[in-house]
C-alpha positions as CSV (number, residue, x, y, z in Angstrom):
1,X,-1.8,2.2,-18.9
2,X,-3.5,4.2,-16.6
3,X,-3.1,4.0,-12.7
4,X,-6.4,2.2,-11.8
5,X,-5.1,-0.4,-14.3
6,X,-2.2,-1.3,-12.9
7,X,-4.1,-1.2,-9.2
8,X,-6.2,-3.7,-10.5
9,X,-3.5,-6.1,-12.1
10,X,-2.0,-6.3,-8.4
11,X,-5.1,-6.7,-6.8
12,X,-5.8,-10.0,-9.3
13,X,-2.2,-11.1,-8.9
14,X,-3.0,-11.2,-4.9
15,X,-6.0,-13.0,-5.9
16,X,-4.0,-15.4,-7.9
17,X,-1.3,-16.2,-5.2
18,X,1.3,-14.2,-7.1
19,X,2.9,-11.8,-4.6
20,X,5.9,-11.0,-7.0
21,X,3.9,-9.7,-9.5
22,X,1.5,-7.5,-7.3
23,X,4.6,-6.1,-5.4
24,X,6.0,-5.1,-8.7
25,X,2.6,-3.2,-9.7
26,X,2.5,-1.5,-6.5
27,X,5.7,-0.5,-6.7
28,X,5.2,1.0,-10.6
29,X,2.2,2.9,-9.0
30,X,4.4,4.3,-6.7
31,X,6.7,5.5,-8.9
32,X,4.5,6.3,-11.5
33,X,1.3,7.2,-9.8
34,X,2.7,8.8,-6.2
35,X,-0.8,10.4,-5.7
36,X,-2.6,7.3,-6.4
37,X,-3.4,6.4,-2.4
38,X,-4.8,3.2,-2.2
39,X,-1.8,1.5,-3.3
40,X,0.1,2.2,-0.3
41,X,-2.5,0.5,2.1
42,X,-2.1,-2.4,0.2
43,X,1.3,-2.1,-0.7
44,X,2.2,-2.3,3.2
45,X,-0.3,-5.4,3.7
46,X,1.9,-7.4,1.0
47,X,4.9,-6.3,2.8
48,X,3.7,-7.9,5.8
49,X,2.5,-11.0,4.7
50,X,6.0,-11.3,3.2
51,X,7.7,-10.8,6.6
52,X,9.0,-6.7,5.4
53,X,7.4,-5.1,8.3
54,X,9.7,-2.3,8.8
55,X,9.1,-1.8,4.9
56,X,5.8,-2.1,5.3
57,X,5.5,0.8,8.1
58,X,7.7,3.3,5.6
59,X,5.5,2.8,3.0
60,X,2.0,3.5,5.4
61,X,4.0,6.7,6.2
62,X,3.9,8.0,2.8
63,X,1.2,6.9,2.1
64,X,-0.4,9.0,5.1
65,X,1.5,12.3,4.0
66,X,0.0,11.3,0.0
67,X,-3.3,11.2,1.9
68,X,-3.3,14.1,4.2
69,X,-1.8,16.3,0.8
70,X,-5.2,15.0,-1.3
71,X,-7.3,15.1,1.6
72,X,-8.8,11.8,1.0
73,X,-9.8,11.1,4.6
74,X,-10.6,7.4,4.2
75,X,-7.7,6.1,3.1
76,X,-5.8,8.4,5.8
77,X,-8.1,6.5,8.5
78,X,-7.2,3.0,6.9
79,X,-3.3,4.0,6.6
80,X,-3.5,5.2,10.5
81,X,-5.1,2.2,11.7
82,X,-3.1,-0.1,9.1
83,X,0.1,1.7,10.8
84,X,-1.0,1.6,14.2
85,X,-2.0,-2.3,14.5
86,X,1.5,-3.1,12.9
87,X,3.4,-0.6,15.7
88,X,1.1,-2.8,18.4
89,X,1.0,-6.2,17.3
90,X,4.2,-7.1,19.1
91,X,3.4,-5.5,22.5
C-alpha cells in the first residue's frame, strides 16, 4: 500500500472518532514513508488532542527538518506555525 493510502485511512479514522487507529497509520508512515510530510502535521495535532504535547512538539520538529530537506515550503509554514502555537499556548 502506498503512502497516500495509508494517509488517507488515518485521516478517515479521525473522521470516524478512532484516534487509535489513525495514530497507528501515522506512525506506519513514519516509519515507512519518512519523506511523506503531511503526516507529521497531523500526526502532532492527534498528539495533542490526546494530551502528548511534548510528543507532539518532537514529531513537528522532524517533520520541519523532512520539510526543509524536500523543500516543500507549505508544509514547513504549517509545521512552524503548528510548533509555535503549541510552544505559546501556555504563556
Amino acid at each position: 500500500m502506498d503512502a497516500f493510502l495509508h494517509y488517507a485511512l488515518a485521516q478517515e479514522h479521525i473522521k470516524t472518532g478512532d484516534q487509535e487507529a489513525a495514530l497507528g497509520e501515522y506512525l506506519w508512515l513514519t516509519e515507512n514513508h519518512p519523506g511523506y510530510v503531511a503526516t507529521y502535521y497531523h500526526l502532532g495535532k492527534l498528539l495533542i488532542s490526546l494530551g502528548k504535547k511534548e510528543e507532539a512538539l518532537a514529531w513537528f520538529n522532524l517533520g520541519i527538518e523532512q520539510a526543509k530537506a524536500s523543500k516543500e515550503l507549505h508544509s514547513l509554514s504549517e509545521l512552524q506555525s503548528a510548533k509555535l502555537e503549541l510552544e505559546y499556548e501556555d504563556d
